[in-house]
VOGU-3710 file (C-alpha; in Angstrom, 3 decimals, decimal comma):
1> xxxxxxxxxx> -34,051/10,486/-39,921  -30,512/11,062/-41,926  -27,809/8,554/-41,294  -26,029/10,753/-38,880  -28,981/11,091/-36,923  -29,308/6,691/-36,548  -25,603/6,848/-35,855  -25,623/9,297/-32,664  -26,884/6,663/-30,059  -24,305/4,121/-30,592
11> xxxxxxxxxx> -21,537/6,636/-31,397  -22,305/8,025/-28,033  -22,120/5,164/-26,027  -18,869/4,009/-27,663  -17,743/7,443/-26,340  -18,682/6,766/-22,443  -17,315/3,431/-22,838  -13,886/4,827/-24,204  -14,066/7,554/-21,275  -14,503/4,582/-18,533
21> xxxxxxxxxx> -11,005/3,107/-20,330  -8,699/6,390/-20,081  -6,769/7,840/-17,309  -7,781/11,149/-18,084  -4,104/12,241/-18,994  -3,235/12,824/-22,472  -2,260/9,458/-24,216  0,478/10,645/-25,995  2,477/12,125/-22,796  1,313/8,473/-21,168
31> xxxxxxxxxx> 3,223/6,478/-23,992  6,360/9,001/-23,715  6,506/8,672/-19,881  7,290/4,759/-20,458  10,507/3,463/-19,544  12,854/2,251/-22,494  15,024/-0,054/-21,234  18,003/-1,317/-23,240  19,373/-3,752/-21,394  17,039/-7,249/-21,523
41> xxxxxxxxxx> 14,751/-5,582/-24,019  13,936/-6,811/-27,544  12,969/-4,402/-30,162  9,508/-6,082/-30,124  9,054/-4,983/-26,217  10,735/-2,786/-24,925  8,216/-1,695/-21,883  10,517/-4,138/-19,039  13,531/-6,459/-19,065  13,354/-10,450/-19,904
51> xxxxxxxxxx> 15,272/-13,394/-17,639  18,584/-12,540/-19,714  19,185/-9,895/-17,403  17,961/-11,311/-14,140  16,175/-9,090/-11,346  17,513/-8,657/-8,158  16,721/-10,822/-5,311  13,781/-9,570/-3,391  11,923/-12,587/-2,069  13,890/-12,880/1,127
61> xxxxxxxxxx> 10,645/-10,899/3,377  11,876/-12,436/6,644  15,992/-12,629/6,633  15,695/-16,164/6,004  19,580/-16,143/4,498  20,363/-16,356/8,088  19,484/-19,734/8,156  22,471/-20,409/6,803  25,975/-20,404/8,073  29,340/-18,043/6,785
71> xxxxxxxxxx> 30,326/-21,255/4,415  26,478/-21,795/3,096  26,065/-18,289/2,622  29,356/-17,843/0,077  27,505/-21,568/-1,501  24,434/-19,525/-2,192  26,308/-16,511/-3,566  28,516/-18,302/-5,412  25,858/-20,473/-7,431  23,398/-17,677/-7,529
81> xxxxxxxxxx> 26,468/-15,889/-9,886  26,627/-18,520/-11,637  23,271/-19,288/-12,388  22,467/-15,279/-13,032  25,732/-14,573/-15,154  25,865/-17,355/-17,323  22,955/-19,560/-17,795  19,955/-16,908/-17,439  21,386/-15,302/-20,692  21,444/-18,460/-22,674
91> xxxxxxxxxx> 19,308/-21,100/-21,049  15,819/-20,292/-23,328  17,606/-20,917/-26,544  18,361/-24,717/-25,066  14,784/-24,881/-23,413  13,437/-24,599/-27,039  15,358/-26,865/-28,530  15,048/-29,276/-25,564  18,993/-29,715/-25,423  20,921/-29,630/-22,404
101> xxxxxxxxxx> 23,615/-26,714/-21,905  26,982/-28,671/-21,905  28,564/-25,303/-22,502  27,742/-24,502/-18,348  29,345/-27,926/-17,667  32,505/-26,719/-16,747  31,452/-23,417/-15,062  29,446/-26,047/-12,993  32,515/-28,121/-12,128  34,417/-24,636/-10,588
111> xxxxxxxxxx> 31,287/-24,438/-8,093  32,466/-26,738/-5,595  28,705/-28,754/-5,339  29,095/-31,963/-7,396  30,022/-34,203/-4,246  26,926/-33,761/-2,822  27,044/-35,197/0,989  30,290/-36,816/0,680  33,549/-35,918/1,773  36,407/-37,809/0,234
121> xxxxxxxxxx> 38,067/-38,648/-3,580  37,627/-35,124/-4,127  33,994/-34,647/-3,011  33,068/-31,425/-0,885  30,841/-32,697/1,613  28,130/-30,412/1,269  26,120/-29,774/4,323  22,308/-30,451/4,241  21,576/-26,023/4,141  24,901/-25,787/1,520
131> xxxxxxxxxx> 23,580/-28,562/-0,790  20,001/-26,296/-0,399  21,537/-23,525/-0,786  22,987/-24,670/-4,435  19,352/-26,247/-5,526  17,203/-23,281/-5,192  20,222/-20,938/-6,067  19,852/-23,212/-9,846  16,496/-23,131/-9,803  15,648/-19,616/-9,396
141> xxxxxxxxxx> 17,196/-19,154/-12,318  16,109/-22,667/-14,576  14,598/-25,607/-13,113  16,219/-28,046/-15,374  19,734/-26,777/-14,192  18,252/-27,673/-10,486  17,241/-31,454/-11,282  20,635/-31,967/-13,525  22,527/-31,064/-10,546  19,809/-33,155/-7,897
151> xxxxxxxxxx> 20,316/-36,528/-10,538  23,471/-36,267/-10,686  24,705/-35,212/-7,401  22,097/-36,548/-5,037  20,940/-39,943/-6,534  24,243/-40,946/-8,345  27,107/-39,611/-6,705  25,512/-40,334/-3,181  24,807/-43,535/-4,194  28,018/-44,240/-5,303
161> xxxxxxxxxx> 29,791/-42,867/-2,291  27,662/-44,596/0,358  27,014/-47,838/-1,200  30,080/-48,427/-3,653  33,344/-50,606/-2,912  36,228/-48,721/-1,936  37,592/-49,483/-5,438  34,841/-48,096/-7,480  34,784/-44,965/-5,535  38,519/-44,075/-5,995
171> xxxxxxxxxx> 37,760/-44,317/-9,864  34,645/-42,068/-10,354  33,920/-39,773/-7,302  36,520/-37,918/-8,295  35,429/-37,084/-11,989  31,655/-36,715/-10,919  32,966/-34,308/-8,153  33,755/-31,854/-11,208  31,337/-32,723/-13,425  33,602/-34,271/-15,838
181> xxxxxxxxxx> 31,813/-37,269/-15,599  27,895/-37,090/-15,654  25,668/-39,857/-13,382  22,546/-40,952/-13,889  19,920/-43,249/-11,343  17,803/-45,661/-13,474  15,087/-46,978/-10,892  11,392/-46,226/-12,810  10,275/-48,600/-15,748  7,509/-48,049/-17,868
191> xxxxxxxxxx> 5,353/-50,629/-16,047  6,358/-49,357/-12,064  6,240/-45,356/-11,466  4,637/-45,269/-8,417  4,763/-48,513/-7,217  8,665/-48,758/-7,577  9,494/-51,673/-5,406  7,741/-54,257/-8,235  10,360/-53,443/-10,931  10,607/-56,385/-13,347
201> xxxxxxxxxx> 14,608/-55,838/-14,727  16,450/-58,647/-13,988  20,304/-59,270/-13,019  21,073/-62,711/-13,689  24,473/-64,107/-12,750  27,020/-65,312/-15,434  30,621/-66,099/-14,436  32,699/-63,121/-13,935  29,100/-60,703/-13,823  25,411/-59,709/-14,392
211> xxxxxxxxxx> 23,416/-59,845/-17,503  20,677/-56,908/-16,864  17,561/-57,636/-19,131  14,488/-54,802/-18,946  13,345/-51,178/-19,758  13,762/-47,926/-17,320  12,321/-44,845/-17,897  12,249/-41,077/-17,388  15,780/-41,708/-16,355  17,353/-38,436/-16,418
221> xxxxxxxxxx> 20,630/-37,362/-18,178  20,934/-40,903/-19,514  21,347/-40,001/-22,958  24,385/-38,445/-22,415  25,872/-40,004/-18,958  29,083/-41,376/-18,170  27,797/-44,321/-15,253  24,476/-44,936/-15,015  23,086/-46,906/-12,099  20,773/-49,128/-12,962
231> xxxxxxxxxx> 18,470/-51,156/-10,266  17,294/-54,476/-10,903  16,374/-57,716/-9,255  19,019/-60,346/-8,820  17,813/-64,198/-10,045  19,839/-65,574/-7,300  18,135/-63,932/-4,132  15,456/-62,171/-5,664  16,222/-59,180/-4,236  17,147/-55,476/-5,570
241> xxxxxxxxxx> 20,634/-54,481/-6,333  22,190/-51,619/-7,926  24,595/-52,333/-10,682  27,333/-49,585/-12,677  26,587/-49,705/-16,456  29,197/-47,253/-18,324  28,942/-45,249/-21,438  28,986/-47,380/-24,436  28,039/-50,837/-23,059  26,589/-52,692/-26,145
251> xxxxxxxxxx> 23,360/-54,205/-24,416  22,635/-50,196/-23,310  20,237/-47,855/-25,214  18,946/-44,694/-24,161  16,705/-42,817/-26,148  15,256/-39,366/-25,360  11,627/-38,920/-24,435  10,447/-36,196/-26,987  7,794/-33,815/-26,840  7,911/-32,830/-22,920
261> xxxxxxxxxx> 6,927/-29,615/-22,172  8,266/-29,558/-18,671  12,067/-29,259/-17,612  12,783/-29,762/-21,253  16,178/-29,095/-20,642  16,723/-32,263/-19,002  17,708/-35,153/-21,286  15,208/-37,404/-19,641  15,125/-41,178/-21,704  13,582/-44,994/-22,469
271> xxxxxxxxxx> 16,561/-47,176/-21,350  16,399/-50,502/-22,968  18,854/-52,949/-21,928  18,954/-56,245/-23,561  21,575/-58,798/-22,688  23,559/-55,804/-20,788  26,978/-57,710/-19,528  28,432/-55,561/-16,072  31,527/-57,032/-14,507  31,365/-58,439/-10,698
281> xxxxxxxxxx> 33,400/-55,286/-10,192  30,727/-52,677/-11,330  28,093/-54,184/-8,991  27,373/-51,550/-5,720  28,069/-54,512/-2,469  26,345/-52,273/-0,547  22,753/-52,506/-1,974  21,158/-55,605/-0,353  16,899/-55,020/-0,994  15,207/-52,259/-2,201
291> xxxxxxxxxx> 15,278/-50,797/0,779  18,741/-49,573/-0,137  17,150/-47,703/-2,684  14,296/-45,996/-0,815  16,730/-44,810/2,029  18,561/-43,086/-1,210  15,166/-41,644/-2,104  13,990/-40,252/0,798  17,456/-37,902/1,028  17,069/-37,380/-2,127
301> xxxxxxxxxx> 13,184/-36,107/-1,232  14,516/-34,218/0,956  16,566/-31,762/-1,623  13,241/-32,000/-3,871  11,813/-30,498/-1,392  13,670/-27,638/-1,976  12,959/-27,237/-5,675  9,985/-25,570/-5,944  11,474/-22,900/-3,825  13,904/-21,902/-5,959
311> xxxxxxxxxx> 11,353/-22,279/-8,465  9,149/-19,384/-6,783  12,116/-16,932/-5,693  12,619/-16,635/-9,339  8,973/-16,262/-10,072  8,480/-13,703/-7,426  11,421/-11,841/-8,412  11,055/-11,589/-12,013  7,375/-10,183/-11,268  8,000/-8,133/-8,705
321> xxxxxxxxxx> 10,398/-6,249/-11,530  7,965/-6,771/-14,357  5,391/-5,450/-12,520  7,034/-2,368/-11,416  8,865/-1,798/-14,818  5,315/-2,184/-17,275  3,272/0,622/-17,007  -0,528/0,521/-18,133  -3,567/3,245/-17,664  -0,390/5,568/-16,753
331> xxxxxxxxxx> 0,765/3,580/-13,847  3,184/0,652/-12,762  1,438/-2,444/-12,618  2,560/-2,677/-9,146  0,993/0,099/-8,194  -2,385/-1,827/-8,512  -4,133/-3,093/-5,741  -4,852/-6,314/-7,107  -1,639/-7,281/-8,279  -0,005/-5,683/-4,840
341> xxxxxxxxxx> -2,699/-8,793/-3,101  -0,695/-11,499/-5,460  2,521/-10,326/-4,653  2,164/-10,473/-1,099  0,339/-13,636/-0,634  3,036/-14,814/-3,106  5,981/-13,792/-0,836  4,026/-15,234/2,501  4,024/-18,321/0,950  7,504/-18,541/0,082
351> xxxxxxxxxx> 8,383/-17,934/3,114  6,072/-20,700/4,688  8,107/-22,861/1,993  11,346/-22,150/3,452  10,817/-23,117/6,556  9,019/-26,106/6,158  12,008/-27,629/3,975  14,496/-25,912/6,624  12,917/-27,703/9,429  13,113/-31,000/7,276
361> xxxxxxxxxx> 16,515/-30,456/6,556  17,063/-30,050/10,195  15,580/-33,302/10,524  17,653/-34,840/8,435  20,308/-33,966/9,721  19,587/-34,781/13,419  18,944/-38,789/11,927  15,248/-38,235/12,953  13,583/-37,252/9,369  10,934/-40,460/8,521
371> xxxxxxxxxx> 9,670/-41,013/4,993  6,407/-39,465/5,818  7,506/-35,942/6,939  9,998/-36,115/4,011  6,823/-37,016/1,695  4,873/-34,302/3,615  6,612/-31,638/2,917  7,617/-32,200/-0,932  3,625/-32,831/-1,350  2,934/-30,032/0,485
381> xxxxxxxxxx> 6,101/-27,799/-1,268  5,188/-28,855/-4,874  1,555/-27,822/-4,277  2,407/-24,178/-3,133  4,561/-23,755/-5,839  1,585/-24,252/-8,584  -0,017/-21,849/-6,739  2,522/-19,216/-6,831  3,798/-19,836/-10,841  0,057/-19,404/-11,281
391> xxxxxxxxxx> -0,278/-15,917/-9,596  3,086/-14,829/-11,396  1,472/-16,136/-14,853  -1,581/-13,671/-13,773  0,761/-10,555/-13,031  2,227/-11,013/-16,269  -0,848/-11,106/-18,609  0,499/-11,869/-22,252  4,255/-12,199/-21,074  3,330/-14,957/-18,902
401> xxxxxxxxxx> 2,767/-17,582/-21,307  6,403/-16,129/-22,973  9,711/-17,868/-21,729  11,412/-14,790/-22,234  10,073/-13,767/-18,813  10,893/-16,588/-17,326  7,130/-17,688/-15,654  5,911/-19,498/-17,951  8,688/-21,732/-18,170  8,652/-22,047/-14,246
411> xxxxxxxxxx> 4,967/-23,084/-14,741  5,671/-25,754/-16,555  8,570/-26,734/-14,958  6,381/-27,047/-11,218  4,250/-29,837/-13,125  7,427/-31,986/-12,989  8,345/-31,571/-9,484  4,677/-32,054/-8,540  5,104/-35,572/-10,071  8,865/-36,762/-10,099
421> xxxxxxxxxx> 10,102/-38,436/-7,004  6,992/-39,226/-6,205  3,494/-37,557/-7,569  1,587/-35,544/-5,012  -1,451/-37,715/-3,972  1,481/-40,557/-3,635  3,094/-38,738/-1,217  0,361/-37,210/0,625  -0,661/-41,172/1,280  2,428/-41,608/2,381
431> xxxxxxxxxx> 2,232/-39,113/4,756  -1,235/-40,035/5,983  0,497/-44,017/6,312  1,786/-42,027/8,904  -0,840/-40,544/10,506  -3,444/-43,174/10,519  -1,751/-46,252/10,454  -3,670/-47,505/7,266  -1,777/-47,738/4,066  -4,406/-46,170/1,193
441> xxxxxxxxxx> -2,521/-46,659/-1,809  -2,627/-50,045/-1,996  -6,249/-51,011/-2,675  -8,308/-53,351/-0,518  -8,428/-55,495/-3,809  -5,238/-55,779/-4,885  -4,990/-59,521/-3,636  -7,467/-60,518/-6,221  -5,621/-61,336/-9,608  -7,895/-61,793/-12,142
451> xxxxx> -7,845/-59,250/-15,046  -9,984/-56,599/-15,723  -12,842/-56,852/-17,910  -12,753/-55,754/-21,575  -15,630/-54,512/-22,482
//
């Protein structure tokens, strides 16, 4: 038997196989059918448009926008121009550097959202659906852009303006209305995530103030923030209070956290403060007991809530466009049955999404929202949204582990809100506090103090 003869088998069945792979059409017509786009393209791929030119909103399956009222509805447009206009064409080059984008800080201060709730010194006095309206608006777009303006806005400046003196309003609501002045919440140490209420900083009283001694961390936009306001236990009640420590205090250091791969835009950092003097004047009279600062969480749960669903209305939207833009086997991607399934049981969920966090809000509003539906439903949020950054990540094969198509950054970015503010099995027990009656995440042990063993 000659060579050619040995060869046939194989070199037949390499030719079936190669049949089962082809449309039938001629390849060469196939590649010249494909779109060139030259708008969001790179040289490198060219076969469907990248985040810098962001895809039009499609997500909304059910009119949900009329949820929201006249004065919401120009919020949401507003921000969503923003957020499509000026950070989606810059905001990877700052992702990969980890740097914030201080260059959007004064587009951010002409939006008309940095006074959160409150209505005075210059603050707009957002409704609960307006302030919404502005988080997932950010978020669609770049989920670090969403927690800068949460931070800021909904732990700091609320804090601020319903637990400050009179006096330390009228000097910094209205800077941190416009963003000229940056806030930042320092309540987690390095020793008390979770278990928050056990903090260890102390505030101990000196004539004419408060010398804070202790560590915080993942204490976002401290490394760059004007106030920050820092929790700690007083050493003459022994209770939590909430103290004002300003930029360039001597006894404050914050130094970034490195190496995160989620919301890396977010200047999240170690605070150490060691023999940290603050003035009787900078601290908040209205904090009296940690409970002060869990009331200021659970609103604040309430607009993380919302996160992850501006989170997935960016992830839907950028695939839904992807899809239908990248052709393979001389089709749109869309036009495939399986990746039709993924985009409609991604759109049913965000839908679901919406109105959970819309019925919470309503809540809220109303005076009636408890910690466990507010933990409910940002467990219950944050879950879905891994879920639907993971089917995006599918649609998108290779260009879903690429920023430049904006997924897999959103991927990443839902690890953070599964965790922050709370991680998910945290505030599912929470929730089921509620239910049963039985608090599970404190364990039957706990009383017993003797250490672990070491081998």
């Amino acid at each position: 038997m000659d060579r050619n003869e040995s060869n046939a088998g194989p070199l037949a069945r390499v030719r079936v196989l190669a049949n089962h792979l082809t449309t039938g059409e001629n390849q060469d017509s196939t590649v010249a059918r494909q779109d060139t786009l030259a708008v969001g393209t790179t040289p490198q791929f060219d076969q469907a448009q990248n985040m810098t030119v962001f895809p039009p909103a499609r997500h909304d399956a059910l009119e949900l926008e009329e949820l929201f009222t006249p004065e919401e509805k120009a919020i949401k447009a507003r921000v969503r121009a923003f957020a499509e206009q000026h950070a989606a064409p810059i905001i990877n080059k700052y992702w990969e550097k980890a740097e914030f984008p201080h260059e959007l800080r004064s587009k951010f201060g002409e939006l008309g959202i940095g006074g959160a709730h409150i209505k005075s010194h210059g603050c707009q006095g957002l409704t609960t659906m307006g302030a919404a309206a502005a988080i997932v608006e950010l978020g669609r777009v770049d989920g670090s852009l969403s927690t800068f303006f949460l931070v800021h806005s909904y732990l700091g400046v609320m804090t601020l303006g319903l637990l400050g003196s009179e006096a330390q309003k009228a000097e910094l609501l209205p800077g941190l209305s416009n963003f000229s002045k940056v806030a930042a919440w320092a309540l987690t140490e390095p020793s008390n995530g979770s278990d928050a209420s056990a903090l260890t900083t102390t505030a101990r009283k000196v004539p004419g103030g408060w010398i804070l001694d202790g560590r915080k961390r993942w204490i976002g936009n401290a490394t760059f923030a004007d106030v920050v306001i820092v929790w700690a236990r007083s050493s003459e009640t022994g209770q939590v209070n909430a103290f004002i420590v300003r930029k360039g205090n001597p006894g404050f250091r914050a130094t970034k956290i490195e190496h995160k791969i989620s919301l890396r835009c977010v200047q999240n950092a170690d605070i150490h403060l060691t023999g940290a003097f603050v003035p009787d004047a900078d601290r908040l009279p209205g904090v009296e007991s940690f409970a002060d600062a869990a009331g200021m969480l659970a609103m604040s749960r309430c607009m993380v809530a919302w996160q992850p669903v501006g989170l997935v209305t960016g992830v839907y939207d950028m695939v839904l466009r992807y899809t239908s833009q990248r052709r393979q086997f001389g089709a749109p991607l869309a036009s495939f049955q399986l990746v039709q399934e993924r985009l409609a049981r991604m759109q049913a969920t965000i839908q679901a999404m919406y109105l959970m966090c819309h019925r919470l809000s309503q809540l809220y509003d109303a005076g009636r929202m408890s910690h466990e539906q507010a933990s409910l439903v940002k467990a219950w949020t944050t879950a879905r949204a891994r879920e639907v950054v993971a089917l995006g990540r599918e649609c998108l094969g290779g260009n879903g582990i690429v920023a430049d198509f904006l997924v897999a950054k959103a991927f990443v970015d839902a690890e953070a809100y599964y965790t922050y503010e709370g991680t998910y099995d945290v505030n599912v027990l929470v929730a089921a506090r509620g239910q049963t009656g039985y608090a599970a995440f404190k364990t039957a042990g706990r009383a017993n103090k003797a250490p672990p063993p070491t081998h």
